[in-house]
N, C-alpha and C positions, 0 to 999 in steps of 0.2 A: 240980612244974613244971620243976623243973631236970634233974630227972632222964627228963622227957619230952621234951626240947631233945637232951639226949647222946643218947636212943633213936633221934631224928629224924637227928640228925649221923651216927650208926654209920649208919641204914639207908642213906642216901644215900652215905656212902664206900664200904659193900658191891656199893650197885650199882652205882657209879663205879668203881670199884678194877680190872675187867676192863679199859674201856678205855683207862684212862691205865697199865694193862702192856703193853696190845698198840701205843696211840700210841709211847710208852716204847722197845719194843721194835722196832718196825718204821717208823719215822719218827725222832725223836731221837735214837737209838745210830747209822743211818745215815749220818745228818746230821755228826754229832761224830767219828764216824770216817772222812767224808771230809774234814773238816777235817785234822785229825790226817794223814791221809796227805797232802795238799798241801805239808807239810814235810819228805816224803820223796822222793829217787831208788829207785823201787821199780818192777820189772818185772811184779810182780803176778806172776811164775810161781814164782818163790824167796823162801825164808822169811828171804831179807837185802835188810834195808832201810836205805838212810844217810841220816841226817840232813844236810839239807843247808839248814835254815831260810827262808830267805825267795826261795831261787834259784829256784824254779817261781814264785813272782809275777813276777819281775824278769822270765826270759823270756817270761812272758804278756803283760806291757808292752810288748816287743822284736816277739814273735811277727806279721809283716803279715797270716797269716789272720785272726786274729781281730777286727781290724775289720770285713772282710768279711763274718766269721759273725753279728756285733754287727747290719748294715744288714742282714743276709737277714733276722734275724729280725725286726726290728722293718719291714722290709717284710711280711712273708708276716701281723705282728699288725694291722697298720694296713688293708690290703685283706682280712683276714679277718673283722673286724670293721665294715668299710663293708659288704662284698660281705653277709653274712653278715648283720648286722641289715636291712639294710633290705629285703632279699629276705623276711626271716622276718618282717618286719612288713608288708610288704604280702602278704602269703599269709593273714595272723594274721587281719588287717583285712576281708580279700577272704569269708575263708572263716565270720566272726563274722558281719558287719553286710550282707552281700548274699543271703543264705538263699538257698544255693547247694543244690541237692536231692542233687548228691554229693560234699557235704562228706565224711564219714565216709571215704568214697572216697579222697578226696585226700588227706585227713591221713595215711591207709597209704601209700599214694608218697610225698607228700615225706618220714614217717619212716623208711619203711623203711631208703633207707643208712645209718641211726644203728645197724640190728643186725646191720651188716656189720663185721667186720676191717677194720681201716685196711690193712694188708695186703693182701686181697683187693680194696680201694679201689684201691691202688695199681700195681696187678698189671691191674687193667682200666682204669684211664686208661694205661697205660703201652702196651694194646692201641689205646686210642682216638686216642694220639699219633703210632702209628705211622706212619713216614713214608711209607712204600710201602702197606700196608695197612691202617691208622686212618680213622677215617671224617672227621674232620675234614680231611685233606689228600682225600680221596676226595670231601667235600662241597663244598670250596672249585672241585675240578677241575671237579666235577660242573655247577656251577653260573657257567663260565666264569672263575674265579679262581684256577688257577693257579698261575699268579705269584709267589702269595700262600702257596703252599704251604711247609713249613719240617721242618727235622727238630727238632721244636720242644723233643725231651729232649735232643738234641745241640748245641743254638746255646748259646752263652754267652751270646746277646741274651736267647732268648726262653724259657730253660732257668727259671727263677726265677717268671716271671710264668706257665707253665704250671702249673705247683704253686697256683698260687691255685685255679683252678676247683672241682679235684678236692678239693680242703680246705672249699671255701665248698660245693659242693654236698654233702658228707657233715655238712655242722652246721644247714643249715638248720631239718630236723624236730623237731630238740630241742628248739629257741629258738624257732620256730614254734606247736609247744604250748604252752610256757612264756609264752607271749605271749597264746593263746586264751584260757589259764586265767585270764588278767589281765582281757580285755577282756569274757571272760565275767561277771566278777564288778562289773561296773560297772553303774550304777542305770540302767536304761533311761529313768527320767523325769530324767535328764541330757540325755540326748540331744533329748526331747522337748522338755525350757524351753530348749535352745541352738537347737531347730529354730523354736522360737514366734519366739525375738529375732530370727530371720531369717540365723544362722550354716548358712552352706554344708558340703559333708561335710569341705573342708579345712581351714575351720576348725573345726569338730569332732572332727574328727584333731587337732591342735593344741593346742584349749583344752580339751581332753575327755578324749581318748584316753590320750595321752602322761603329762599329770601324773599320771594315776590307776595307769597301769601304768607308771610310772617305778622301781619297785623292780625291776619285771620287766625293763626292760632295763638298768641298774645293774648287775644280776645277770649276766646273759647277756654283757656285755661285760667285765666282770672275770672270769667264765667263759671267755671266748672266746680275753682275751690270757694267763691263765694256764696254758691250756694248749696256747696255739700255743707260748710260750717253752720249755717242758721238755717236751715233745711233737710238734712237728712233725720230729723227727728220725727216727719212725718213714717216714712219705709219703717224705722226702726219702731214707730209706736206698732204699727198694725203687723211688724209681723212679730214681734217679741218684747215688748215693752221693755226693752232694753234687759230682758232675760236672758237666760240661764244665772242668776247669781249676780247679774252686772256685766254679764260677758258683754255684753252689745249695747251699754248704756252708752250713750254720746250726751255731750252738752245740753242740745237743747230738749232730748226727755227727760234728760235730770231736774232742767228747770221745770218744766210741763209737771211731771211729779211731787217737786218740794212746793211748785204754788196751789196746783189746782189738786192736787190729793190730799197730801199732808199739810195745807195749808200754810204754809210756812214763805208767804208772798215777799215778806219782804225782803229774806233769803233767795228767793225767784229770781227777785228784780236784781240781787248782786250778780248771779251766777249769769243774768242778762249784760249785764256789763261787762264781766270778764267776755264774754264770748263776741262784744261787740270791739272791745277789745286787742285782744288775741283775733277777730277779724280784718280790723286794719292792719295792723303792725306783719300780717302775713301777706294781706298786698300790696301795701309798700314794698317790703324784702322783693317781693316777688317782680313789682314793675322796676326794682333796681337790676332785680336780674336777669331782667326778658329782655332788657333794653339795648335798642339793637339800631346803628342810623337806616334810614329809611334808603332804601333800594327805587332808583328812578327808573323809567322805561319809559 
């Protein structure tokens, strides 16, 4: 018996053992060595580095971007995640419970931008903002507005809230499926005894819908803010490198900037910590406040 326990432990450390080399490898030693360098003045182009112990915190304290980069990001998380579920749940809803005949249809458009490059995302809003030939100042004139026209990757105003669209329309499809799958899997004679009591579709949305795929958006919204925080520096490099003045700096172009321009790496590697940082400590809060007992059926 015992000796069929230690057979069962090996086989399970064997087939475990790849990926806690490759986690090991490619996750944790990154991790520990950007620790490790936030202790240093290092240029990252020479193989001298000083210790300088706790002087890249102190001036990350000091540093006025970085509050900046602090409110971009937890802006660009808070409308990506409004804009972004409630969009993917009424499409979810729309396209589940109204027996739509081209559903299949629509599911390929709204996922298609998920098997684009955020890159090439951001390379065509960056056409669609254009001031002189973008279609949105071209739709505003079109349509007697004018006025209302902006160079909207150049204002400081309106430099920030343009980056939302182009982020919340490239995540819809995901979280849109991920939501089907949920509302697909719910007992249709739910709906049926909530229609007998005389509950309407919103409340059926509400006391139906929701609790039952409540892991599904759980999910999608710890998804959403994890990877606007160490991720949205891609959208924001290509389409304004965190310009107008700073208007659109977030976290992690600010890093991208102080290592790989101004060389200033081992400042990089602090401002990587803080943001890993301020990453956990917001999904925690966040999984203390989602949490919710599990709905049986």
């Amino acid at each position: 018996m015992m000796q069929s326990k230690n057979q069962k432990y090996m086989f399970l450390l064997f087939c475990l053992a790849p990926t806690f080399i490759v986690f090991a490898i490619f996750t944790v030693y990154p991790l520990l060595n950007g620790l490790y360098l936030s202790f240093f003045d290092w240029s990252g182009m020479s193989g001298t580095k000083d210790f300088i112990g706790w002087d890249n915190y102190k001036q990350l304290l000091k540093d006025p971007i970085i509050p900046k980069t602090i409110w971009h990001d937890y802006f660009l998380v808070v409308t990506k995640v409004v804009g972004i579920m409630v969009l993917s749940t009424y499409f979810a809803v729309a396209l589940t419970q109204l027996r739509i005949k081209e559903a299949p249809f629509y599911r390929i458009v709204f996922f298609f931008p998920n098997i684009m490059s955020v890159v090439i995302i951001g390379i065509l809003w960056t056409f669609i903002y254009n001031p002189d030939l973008g279609i949105v100042n071209s739709g505003l004139k079109a349509i007697g507005l004018g006025s209302w026209a902006e160079p909207w990757l150049g204002s400081p105003d309106w430099a920030l809230a343009s980056l939302v669209l182009p982020s919340v329309w490239a995540g819809i499809g995901l979280f849109m499926l991920m939501l089907m799958g949920g509302i697909m899997n719910v007992p249709k004679n739910l709906y049926e005894a909530a229609d007998i009591d005389g509950a309407g579709s919103w409340q059926q949305f509400w006391r139906v819908t929701v609790p039952l795929v409540w892991p599904q958006i759980k999910t999608s919204i710890l998804y959403i803010v994890i990877t606007t925080l160490n991720g949205s520096f891609i959208i924001v490099q290509v389409m304004t490198e965190g310009g107008p003045n700073n208007a659109t700096q977030v976290m992690g172009s600010y890093l991208y900037q102080q290592a790989f321009k101004q060389f200033h790496f081992g400042y990089g590697a602090t401002i990587g910590v803080m943001i890993l940082i301020l990453s956990l400590a917001t999904v925690l809060i966040l999984q203390f406040l989602l949490r919710k007992e599990k709905v049986e059926y």
